[in-house]
Z-matrix of the N, CA and C atoms (Angstrom, degrees):
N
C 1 1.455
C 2 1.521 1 110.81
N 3 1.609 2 123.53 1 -20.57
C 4 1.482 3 118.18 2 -177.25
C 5 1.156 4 111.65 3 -68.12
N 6 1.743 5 126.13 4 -34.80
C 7 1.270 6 121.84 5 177.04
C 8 1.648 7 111.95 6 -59.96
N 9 1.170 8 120.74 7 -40.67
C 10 1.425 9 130.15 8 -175.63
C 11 1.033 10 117.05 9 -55.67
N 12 1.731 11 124.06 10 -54.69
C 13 1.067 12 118.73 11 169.43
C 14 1.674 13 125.71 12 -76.93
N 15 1.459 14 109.11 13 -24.90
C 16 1.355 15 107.95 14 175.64
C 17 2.130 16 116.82 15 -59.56
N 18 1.364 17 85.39 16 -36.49
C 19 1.617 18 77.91 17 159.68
C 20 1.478 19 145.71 18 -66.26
N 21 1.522 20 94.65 19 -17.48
C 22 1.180 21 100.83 20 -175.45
C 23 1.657 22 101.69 21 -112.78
N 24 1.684 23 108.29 22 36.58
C 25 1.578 24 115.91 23 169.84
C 26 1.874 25 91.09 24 -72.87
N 27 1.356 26 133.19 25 130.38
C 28 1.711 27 140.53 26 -159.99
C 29 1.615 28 77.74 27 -175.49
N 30 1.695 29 105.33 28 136.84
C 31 1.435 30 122.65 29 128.48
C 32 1.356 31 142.99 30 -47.44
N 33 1.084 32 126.96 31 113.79
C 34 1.717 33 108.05 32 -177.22
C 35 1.280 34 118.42 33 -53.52
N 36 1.789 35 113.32 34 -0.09
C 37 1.777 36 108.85 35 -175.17
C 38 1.473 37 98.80 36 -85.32
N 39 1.786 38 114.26 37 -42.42
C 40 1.388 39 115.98 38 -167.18
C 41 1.840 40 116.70 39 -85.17
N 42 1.434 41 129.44 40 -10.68
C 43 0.798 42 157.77 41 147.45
C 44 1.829 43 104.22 42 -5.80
N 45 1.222 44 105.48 43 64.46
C 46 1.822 45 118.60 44 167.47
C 47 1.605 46 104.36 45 -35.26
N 48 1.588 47 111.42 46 128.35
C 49 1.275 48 123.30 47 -171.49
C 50 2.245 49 85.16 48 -82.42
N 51 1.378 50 110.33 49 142.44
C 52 1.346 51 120.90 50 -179.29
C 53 1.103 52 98.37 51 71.58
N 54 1.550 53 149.45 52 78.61
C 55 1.037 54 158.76 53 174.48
C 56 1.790 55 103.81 54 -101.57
N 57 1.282 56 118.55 55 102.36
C 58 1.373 57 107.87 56 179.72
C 59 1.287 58 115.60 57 -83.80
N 60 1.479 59 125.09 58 133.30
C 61 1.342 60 154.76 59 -179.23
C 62 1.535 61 108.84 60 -74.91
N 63 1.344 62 121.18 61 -60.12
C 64 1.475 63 144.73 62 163.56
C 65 1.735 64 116.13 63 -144.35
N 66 1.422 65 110.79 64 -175.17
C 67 1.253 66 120.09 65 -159.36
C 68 1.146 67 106.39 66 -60.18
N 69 1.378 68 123.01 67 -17.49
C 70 1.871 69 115.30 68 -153.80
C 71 1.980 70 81.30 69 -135.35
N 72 1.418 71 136.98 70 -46.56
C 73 1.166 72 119.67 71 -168.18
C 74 1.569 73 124.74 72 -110.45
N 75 1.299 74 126.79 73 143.34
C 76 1.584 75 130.41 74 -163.72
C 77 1.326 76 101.03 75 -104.56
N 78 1.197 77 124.44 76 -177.38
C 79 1.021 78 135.76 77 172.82
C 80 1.884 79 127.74 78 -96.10
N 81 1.855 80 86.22 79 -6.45
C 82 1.600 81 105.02 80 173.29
C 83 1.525 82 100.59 81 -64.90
N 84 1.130 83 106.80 82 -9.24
C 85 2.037 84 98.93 83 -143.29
C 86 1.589 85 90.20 84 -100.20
N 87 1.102 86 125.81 85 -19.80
C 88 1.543 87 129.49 86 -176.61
C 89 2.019 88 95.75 87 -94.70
N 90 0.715 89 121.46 88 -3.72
C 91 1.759 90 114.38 89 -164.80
C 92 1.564 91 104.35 90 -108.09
N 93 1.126 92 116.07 91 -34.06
C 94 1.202 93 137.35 92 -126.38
C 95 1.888 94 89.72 93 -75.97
N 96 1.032 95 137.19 94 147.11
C 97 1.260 96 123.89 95 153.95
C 98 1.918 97 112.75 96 170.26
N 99 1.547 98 92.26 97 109.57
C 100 1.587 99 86.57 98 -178.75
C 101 1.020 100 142.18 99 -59.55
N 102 1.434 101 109.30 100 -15.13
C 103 1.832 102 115.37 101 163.21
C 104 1.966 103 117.66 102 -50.65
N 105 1.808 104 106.54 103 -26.07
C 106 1.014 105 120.24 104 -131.20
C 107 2.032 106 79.46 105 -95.77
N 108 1.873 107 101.08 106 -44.46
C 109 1.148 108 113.75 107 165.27
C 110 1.454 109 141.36 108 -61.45
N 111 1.631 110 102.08 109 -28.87
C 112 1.317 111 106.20 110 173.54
C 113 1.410 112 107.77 111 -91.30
N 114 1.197 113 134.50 112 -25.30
C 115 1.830 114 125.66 113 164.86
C 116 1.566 115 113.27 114 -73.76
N 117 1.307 116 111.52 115 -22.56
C 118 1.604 117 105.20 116 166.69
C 119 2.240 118 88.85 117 100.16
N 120 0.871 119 123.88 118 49.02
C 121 1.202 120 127.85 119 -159.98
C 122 1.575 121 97.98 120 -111.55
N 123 1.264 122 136.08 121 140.43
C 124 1.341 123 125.76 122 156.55
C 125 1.391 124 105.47 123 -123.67
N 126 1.837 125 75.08 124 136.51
C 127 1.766 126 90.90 125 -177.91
C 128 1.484 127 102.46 126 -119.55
N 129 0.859 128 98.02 127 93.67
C 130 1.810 129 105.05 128 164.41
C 131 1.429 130 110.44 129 -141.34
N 132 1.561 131 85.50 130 130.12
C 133 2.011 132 112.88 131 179.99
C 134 1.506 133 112.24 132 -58.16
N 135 1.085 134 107.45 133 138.11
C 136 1.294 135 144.28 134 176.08
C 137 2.462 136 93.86 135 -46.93
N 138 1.008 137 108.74 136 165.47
C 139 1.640 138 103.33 137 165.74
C 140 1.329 139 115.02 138 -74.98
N 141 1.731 140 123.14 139 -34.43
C 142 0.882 141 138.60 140 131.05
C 143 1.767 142 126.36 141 14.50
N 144 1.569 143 92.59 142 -100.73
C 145 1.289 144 128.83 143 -179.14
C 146 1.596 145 87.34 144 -69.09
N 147 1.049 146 164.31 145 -55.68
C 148 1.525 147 148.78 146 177.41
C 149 1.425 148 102.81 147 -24.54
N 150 1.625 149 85.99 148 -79.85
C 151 1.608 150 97.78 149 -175.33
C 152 1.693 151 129.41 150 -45.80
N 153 1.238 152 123.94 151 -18.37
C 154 1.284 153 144.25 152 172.20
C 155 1.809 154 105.32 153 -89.43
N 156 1.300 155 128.20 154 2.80
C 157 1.670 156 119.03 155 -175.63
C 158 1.867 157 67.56 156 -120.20
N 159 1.004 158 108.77 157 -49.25
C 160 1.587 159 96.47 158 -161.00
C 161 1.746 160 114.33 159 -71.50
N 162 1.087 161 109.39 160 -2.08
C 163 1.894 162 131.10 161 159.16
C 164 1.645 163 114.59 162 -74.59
N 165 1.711 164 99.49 163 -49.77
C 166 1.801 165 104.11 164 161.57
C 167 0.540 166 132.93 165 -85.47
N 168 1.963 167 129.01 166 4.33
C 169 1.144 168 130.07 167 155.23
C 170 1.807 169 121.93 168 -80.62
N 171 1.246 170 99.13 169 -48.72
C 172 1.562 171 114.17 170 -168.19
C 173 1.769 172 86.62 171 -60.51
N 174 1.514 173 119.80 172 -56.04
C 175 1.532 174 116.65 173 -134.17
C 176 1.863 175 98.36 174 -98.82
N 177 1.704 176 122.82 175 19.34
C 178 1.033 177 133.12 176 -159.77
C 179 1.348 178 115.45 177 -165.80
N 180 1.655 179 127.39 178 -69.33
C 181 1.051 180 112.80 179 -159.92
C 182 1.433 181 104.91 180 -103.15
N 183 1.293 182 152.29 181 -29.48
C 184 1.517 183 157.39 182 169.72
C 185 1.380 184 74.50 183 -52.34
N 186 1.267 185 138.79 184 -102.39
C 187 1.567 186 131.95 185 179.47
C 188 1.466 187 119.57 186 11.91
N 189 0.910 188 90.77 187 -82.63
C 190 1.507 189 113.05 188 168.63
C 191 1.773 190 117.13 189 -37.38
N 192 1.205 191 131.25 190 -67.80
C 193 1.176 192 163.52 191 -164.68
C 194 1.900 193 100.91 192 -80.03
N 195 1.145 194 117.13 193 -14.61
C 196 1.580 195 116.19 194 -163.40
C 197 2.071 196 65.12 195 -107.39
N 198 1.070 197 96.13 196 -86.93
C 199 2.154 198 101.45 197 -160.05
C 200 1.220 199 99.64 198 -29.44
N 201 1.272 200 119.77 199 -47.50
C 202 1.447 201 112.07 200 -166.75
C 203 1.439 202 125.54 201 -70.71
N 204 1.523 203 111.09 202 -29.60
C 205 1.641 204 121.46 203 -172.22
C 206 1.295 205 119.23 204 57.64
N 207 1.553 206 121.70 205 26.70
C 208 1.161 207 111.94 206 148.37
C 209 1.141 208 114.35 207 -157.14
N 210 1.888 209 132.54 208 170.37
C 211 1.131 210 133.82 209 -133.20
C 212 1.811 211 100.07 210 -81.87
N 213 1.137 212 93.07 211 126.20
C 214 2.216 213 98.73 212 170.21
C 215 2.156 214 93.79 213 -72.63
N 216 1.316 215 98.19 214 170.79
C 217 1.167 216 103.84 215 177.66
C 218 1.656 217 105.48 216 -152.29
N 219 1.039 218 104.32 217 98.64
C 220 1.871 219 115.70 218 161.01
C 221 1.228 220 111.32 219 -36.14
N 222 1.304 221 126.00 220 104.55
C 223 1.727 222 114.14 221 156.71
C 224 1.327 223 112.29 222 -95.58
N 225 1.503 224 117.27 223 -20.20
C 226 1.894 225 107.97 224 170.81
C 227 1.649 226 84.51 225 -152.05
N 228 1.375 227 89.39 226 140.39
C 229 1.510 228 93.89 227 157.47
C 230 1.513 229 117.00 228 -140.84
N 231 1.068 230 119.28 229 -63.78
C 232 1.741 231 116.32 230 -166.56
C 233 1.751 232 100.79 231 -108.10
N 234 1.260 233 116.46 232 125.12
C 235 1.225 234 112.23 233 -155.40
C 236 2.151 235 95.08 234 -131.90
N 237 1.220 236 115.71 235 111.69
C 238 1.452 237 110.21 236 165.92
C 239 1.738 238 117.28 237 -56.96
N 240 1.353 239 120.82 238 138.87
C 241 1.213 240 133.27 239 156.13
C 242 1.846 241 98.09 240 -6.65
N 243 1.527 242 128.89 241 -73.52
C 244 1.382 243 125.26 242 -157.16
C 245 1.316 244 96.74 243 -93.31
N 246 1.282 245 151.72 244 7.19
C 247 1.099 246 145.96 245 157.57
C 248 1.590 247 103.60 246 -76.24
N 249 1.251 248 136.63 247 -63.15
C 250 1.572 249 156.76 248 -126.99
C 251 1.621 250 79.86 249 -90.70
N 252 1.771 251 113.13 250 -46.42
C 253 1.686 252 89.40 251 173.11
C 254 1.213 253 129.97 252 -109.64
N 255 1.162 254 118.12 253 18.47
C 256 1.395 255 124.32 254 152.19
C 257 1.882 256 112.11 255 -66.97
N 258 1.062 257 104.15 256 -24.81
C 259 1.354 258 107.54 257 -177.09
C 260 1.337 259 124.10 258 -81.38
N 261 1.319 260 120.96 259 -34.25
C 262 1.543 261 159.04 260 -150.70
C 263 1.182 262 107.32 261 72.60
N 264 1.190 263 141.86 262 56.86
C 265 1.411 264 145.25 263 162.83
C 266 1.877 265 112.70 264 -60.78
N 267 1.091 266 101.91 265 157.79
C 268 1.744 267 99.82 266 176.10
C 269 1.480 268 109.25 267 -71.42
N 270 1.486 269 102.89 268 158.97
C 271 1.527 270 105.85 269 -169.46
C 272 1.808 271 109.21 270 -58.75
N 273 1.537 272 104.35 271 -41.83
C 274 1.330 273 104.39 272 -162.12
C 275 1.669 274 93.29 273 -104.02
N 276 1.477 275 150.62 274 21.09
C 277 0.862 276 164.05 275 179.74
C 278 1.823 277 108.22 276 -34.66
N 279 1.099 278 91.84 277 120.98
C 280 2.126 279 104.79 278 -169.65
C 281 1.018 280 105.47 279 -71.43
N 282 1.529 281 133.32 280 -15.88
C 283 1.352 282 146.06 281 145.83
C 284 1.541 283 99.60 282 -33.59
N 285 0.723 284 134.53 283 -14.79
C 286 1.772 285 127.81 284 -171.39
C 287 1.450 286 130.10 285 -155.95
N 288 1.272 287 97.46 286 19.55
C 289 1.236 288 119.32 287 -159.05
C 290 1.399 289 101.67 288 -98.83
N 291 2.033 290 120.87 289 136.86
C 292 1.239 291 94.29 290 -164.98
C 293 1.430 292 94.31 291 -84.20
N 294 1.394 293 127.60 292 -19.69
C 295 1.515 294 124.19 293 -166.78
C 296 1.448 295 116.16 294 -99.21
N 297 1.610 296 96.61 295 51.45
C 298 1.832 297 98.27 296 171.25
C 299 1.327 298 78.81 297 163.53
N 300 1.594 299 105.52 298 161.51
C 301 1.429 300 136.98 299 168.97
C 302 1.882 301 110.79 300 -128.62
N 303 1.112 302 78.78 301 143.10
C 304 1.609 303 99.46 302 174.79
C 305 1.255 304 117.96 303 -140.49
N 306 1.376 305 115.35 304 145.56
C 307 1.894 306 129.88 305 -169.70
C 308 1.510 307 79.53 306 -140.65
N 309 1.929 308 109.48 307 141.67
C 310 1.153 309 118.97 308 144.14
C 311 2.330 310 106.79 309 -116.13
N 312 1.963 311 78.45 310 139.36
C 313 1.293 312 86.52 311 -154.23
C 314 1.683 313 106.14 312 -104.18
N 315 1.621 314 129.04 313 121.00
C 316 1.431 315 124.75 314 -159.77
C 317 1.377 316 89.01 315 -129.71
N 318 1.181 317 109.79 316 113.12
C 319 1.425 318 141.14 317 171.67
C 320 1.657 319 134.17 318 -114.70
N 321 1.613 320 89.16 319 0.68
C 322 1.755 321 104.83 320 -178.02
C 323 1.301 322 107.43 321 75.91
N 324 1.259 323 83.18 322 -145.93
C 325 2.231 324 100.26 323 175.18
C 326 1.931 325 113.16 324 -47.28
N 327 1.113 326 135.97 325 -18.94
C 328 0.933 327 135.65 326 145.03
C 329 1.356 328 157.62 327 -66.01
N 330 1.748 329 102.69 328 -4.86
C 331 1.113 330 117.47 329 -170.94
C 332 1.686 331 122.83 330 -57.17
N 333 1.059 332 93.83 331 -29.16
C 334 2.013 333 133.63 332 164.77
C 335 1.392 334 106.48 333 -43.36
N 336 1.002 335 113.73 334 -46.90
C 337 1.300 336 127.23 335 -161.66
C 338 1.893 337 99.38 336 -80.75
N 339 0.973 338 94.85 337 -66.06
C 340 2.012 339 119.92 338 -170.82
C 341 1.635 340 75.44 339 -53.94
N 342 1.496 341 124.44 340 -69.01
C 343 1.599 342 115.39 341 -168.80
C 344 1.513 343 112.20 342 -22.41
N 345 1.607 344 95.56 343 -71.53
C 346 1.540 345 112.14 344 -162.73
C 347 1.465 346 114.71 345 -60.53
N 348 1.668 347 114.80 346 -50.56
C 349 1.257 348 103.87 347 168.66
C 350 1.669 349 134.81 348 -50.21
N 351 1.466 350 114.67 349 -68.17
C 352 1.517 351 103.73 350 158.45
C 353 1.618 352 128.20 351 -25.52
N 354 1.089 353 105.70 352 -60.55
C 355 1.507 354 111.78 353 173.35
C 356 1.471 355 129.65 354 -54.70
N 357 1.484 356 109.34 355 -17.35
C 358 1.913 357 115.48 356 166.63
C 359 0.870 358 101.11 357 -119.66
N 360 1.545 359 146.05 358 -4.04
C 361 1.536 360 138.08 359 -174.88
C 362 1.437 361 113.88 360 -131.45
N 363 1.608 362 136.60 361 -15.43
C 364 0.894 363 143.82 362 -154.46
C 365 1.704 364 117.19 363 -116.11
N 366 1.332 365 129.51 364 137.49
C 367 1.585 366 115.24 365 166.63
C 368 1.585 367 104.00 366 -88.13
N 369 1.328 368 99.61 367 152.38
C 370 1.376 369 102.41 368 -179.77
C 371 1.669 370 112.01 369 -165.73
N 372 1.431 371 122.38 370 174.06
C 373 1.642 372 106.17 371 -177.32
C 374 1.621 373 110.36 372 -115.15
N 375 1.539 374 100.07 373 -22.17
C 376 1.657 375 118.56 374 176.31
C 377 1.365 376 105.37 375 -154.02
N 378 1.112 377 96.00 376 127.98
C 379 1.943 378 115.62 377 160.88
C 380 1.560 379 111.11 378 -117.41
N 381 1.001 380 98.44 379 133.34
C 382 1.627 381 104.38 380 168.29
C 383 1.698 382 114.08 381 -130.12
N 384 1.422 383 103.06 382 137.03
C 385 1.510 384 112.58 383 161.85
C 386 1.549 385 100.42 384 -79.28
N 387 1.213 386 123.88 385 141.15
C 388 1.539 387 108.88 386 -168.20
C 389 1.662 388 96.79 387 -134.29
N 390 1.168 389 116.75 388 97.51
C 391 1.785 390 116.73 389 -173.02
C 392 1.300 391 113.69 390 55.72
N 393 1.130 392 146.35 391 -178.92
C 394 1.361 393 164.89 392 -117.84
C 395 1.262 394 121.39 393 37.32
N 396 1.401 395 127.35 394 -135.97
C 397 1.634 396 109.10 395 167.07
C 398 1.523 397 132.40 396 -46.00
N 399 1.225 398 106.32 397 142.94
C 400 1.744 399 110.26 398 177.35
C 401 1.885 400 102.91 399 -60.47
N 402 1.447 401 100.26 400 -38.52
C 403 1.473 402 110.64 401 -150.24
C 404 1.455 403 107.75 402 -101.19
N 405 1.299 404 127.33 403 91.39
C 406 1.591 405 127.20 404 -141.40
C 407 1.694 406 95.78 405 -98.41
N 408 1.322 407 111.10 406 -6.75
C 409 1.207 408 107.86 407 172.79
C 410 1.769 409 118.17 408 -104.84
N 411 0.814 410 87.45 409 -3.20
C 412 1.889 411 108.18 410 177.21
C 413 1.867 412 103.08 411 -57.37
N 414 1.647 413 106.77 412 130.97
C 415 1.609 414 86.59 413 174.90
C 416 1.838 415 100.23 414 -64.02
N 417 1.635 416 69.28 415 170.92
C 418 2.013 417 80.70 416 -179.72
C 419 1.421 418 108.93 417 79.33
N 420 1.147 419 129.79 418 -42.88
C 421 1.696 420 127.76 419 -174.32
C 422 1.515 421 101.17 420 -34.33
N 423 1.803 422 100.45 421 129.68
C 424 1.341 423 104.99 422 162.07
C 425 1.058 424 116.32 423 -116.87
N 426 1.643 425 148.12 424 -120.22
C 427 1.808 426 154.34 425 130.03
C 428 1.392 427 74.43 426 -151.06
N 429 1.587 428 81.52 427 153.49
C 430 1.480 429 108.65 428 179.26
C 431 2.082 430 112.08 429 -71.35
N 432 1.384 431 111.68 430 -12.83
C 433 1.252 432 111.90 431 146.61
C 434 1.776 433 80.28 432 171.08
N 435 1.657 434 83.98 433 -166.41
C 436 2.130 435 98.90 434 -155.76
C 437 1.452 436 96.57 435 -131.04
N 438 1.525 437 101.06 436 132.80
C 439 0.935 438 110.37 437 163.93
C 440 1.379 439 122.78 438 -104.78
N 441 1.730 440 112.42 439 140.75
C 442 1.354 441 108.44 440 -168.42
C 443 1.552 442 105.16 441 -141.05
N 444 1.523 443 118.66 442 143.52
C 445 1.783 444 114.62 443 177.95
C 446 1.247 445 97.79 444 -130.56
N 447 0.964 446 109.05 445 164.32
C 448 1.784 447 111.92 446 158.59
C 449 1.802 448 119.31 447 -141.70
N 450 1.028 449 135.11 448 174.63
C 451 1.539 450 124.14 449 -176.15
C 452 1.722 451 92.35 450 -150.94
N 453 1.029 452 115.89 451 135.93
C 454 1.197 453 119.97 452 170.21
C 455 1.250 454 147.95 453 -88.26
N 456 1.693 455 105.14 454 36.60
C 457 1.348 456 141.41 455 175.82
C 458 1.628 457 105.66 456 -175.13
N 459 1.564 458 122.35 457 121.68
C 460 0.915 459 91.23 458 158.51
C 461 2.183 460 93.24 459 124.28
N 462 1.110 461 116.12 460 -41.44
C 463 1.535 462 114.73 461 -154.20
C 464 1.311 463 106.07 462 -58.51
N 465 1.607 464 119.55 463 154.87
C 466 1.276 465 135.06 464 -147.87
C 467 1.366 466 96.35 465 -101.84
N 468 1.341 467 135.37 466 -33.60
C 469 1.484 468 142.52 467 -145.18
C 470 1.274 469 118.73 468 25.55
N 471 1.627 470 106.55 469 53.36
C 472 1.347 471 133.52 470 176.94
C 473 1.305 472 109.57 471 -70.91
N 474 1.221 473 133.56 472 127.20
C 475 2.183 474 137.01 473 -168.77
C 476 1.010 475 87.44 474 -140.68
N 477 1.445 476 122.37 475 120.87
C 478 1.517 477 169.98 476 -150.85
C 479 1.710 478 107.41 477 -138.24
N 480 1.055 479 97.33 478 128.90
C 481 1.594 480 108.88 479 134.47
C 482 1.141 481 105.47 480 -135.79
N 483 1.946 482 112.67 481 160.52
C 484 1.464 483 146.53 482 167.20
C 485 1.357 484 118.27 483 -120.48
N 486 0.815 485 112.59 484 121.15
C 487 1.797 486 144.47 485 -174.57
C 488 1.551 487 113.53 486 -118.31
N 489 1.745 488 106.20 487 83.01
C 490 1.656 489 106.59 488 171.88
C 491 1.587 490 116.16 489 -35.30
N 492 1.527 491 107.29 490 119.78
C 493 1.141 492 116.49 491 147.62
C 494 1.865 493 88.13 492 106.38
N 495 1.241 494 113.57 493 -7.58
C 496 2.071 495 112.01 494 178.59
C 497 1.603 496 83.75 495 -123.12
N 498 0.780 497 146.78 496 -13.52
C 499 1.324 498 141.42 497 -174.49
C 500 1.642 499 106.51 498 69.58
N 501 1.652 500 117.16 499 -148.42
C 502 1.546 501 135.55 500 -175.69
C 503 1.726 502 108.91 501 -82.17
N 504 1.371 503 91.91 502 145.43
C 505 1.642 504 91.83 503 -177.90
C 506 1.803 505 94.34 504 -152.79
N 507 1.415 506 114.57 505 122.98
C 508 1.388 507 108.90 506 175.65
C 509 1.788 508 113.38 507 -52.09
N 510 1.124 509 107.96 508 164.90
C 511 1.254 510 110.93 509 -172.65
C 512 1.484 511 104.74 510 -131.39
């Protein structure tokens, strides 16, 4: 992993907009966020924090995205300190964390799918079912999308669900 991240030692000034991570994900796709645009906020990762999306990419989601054969979709990924609470993000939220990365992944009617696979095929430090059905074993159960981190020493293979308003419950 030192070579991996040592390559991706970059300034956040020189930092090429579409910076590919792997074959299918950039580094636009972790930054990206209109809350972040409409307050005038910049969220760009630390060299650090590069190297840690590009740990949850290589060791998770290209993974992910190759078995599956079709496109994953970032709805939040790398989130600055004043972004994460402008949003209501959690205080200690892995979204921002320099020692782990997290992507939550919304894929619709498939989200089930991305769940289950990561979770029997994948390393990881947290997964979450994140709202949708209560009953995750129910046919049809989806979550309204998944959250997933990984750390590259260290991961818990902690499986979560969240239920607005009951909070987290291991799964």
């Amino acid at each position: 992993m030192l070579v991996v991240a040592a390559g991706l030692i970059i300034t956040r000034a020189t930092r090429k907009k579409g910076m590919m991570l792997s074959k299918n994900f950039s580094l636009d796709e972790f930054t990206k966020s209109a809350t972040a645009k409409r307050l005038g906020i910049a969220n760009n990762p630390s060299p650090m924090q590069i190297a840690n999306i590009q740990a949850l990419v290589t060791n998770v989601l290209q993974p992910l995205r190759t078995a599956l054969g079709f496109p994953i979709i970032i709805s939040s990924g790398f989130r600055t300190p004043e972004l994460n609470q402008a949003i209501g993000g959690a205080y200690a939220s892995q979204h921002m964390a320099d020692n782990g990365a997290a992507a939550d992944i919304d894929i619709g009617s498939k989200n089930a799918v991305v769940f289950n696979y990561i979770k029997d095929n994948l390393p990881f430090d947290q997964l979450i079912w994140e709202a949708g059905n209560e009953d995750i074993n129910a046919p049809g159960a989806n979550p309204d999308w998944v959250h997933v981190s990984y750390k590259g020493a260290g991961n818990r293979s902690q499986v979560l669900q969240y239920i607005p308003g009951q909070g987290y419950s291991n799964v």
